[in-house]
C-alpha positions as protocol buffer text, in pm:
chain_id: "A"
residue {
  index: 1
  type: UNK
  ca { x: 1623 y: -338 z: -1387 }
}
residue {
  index: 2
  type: UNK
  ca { x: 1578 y: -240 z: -1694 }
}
residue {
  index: 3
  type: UNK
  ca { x: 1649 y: 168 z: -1784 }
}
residue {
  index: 4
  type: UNK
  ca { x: 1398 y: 330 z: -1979 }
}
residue {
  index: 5
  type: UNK
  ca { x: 1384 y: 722 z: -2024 }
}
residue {
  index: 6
  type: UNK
  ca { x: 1084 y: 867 z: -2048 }
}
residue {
  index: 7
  type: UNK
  ca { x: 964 y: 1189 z: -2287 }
}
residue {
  index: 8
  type: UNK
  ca { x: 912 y: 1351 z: -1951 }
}
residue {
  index: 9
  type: UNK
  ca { x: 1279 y: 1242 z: -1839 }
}
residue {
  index: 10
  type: UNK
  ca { x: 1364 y: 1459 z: -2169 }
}
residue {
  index: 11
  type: UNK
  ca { x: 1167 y: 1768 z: -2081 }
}
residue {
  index: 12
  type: UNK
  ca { x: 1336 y: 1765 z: -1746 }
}
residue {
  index: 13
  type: UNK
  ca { x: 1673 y: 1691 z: -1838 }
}
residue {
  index: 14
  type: UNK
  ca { x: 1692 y: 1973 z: -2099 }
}
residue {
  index: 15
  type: UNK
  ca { x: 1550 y: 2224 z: -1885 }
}
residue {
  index: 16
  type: UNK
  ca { x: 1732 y: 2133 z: -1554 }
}
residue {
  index: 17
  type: UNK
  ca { x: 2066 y: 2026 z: -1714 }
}
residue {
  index: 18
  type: UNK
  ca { x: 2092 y: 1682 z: -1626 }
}
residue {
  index: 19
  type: UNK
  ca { x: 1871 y: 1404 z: -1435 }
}
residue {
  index: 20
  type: UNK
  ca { x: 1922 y: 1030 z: -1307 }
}
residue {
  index: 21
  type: UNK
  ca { x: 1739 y: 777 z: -1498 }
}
residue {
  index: 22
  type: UNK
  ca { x: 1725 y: 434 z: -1360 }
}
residue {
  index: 23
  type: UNK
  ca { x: 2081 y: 502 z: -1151 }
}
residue {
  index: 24
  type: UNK
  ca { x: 2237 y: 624 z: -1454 }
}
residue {
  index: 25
  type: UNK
  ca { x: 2316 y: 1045 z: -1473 }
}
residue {
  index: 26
  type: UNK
  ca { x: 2224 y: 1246 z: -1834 }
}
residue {
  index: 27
  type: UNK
  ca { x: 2347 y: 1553 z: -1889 }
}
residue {
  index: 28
  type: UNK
  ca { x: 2163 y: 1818 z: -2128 }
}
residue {
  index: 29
  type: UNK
  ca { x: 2435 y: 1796 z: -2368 }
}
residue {
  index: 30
  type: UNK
  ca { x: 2354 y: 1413 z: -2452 }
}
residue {
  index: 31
  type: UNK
  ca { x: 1995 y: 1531 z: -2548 }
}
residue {
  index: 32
  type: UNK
  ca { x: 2115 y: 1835 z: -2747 }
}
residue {
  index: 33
  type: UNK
  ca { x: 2394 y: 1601 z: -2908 }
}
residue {
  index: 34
  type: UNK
  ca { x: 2058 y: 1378 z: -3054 }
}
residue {
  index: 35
  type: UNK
  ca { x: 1868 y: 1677 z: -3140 }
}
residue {
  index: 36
  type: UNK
  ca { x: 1761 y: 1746 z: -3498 }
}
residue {
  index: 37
  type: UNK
  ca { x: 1666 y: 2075 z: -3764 }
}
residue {
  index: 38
  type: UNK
  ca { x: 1310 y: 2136 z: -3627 }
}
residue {
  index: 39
  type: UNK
  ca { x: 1307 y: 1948 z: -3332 }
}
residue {
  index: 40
  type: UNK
  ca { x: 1212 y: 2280 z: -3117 }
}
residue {
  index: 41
  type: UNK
  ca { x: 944 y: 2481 z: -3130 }
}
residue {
  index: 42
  type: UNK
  ca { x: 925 y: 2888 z: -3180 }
}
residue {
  index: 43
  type: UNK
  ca { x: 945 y: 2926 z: -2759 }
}
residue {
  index: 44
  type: UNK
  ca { x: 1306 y: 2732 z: -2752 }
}
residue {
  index: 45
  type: UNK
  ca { x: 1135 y: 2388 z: -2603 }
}
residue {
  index: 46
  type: UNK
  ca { x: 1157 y: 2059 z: -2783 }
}
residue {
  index: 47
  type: UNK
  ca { x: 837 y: 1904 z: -2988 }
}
residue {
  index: 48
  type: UNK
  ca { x: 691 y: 1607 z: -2872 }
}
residue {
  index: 49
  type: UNK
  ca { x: 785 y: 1378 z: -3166 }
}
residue {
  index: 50
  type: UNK
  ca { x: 1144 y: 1496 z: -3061 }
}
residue {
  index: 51
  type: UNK
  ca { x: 1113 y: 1365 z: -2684 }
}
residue {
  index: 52
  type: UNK
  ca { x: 989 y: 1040 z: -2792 }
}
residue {
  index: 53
  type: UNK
  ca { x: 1257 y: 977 z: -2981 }
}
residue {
  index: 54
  type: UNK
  ca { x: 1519 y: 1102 z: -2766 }
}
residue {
  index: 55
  type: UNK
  ca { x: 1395 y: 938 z: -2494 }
}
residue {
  index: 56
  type: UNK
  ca { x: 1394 y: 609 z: -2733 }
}
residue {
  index: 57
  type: UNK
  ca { x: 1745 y: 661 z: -2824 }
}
residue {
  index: 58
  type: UNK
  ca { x: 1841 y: 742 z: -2462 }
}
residue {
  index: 59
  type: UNK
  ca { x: 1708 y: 435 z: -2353 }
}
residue {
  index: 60
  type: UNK
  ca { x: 1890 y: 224 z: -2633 }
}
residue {
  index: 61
  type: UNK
  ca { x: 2211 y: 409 z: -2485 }
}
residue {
  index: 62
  type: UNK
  ca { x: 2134 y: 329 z: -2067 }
}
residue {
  index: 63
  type: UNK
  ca { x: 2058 y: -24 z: -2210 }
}
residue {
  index: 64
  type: UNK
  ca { x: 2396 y: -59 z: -2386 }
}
residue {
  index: 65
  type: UNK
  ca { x: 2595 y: 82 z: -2076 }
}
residue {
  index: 66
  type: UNK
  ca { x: 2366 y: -92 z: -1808 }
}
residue {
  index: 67
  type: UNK
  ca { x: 2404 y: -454 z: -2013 }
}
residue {
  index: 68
  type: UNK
  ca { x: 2843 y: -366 z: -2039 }
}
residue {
  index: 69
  type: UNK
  ca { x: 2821 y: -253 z: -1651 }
}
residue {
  index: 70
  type: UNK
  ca { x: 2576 y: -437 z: -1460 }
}
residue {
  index: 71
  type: UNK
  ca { x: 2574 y: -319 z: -1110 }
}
residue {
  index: 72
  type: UNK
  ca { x: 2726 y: -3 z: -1161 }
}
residue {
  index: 73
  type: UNK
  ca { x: 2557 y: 347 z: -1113 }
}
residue {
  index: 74
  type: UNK
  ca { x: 2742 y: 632 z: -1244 }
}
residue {
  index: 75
  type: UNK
  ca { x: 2745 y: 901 z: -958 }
}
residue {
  index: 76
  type: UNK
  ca { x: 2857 y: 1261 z: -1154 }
}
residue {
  index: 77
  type: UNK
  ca { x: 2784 y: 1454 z: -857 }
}
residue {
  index: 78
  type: UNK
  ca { x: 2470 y: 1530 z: -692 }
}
residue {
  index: 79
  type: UNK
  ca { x: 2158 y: 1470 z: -944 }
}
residue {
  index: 80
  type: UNK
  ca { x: 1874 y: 1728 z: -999 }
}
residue {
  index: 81
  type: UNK
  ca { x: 1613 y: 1386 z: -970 }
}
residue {
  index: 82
  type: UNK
  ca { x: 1648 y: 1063 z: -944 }
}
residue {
  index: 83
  type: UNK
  ca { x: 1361 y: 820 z: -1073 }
}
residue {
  index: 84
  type: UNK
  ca { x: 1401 y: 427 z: -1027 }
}
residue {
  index: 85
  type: UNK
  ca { x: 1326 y: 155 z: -1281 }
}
residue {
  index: 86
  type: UNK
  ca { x: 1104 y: -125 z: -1176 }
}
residue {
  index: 87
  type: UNK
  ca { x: 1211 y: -295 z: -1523 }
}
């Protein structure tokens, strides 16, 4: 497997408050921690430039932990989705 988070991932993660992507849990706070000045639009939602790369530095960060902790799945408590990785 290897994790890759998705713009949509993004999207769903900071309006839900967290999501599973590829086994591993991210909370809203990890997206707003990689946010930017003028990565959201008038209406509060993130631009797309700013989901693609948060999703891109996301993925760096599930393939850092993933490659340290093979095997593992974090389980934070029940997930809002869950979306496997075919690699």
């Amino acid at each position: 497997m290897t994790p890759r988070a998705t713009p949509g991932d993004v999207e769903w993660i900071d309006a839900y408050g967290h999501a599973r992507v590829c086994g591993h849990t991210v909370h809203r706070s990890a997206i707003q921690a990689l946010e930017r000045a003028g990565d959201r639009r008038a209406d509060g939602r993130l631009t797309v430039a700013a989901k693609e790369r948060i999703a891109d530095t996301v993925t760096e960060q599930l393939r850092d932990l993933h490659n340290r902790t093979p095997g593992v799945h974090h389980d934070l408590g029940q997930p809002t989705t869950w979306r496997h990785c075919d690699g």
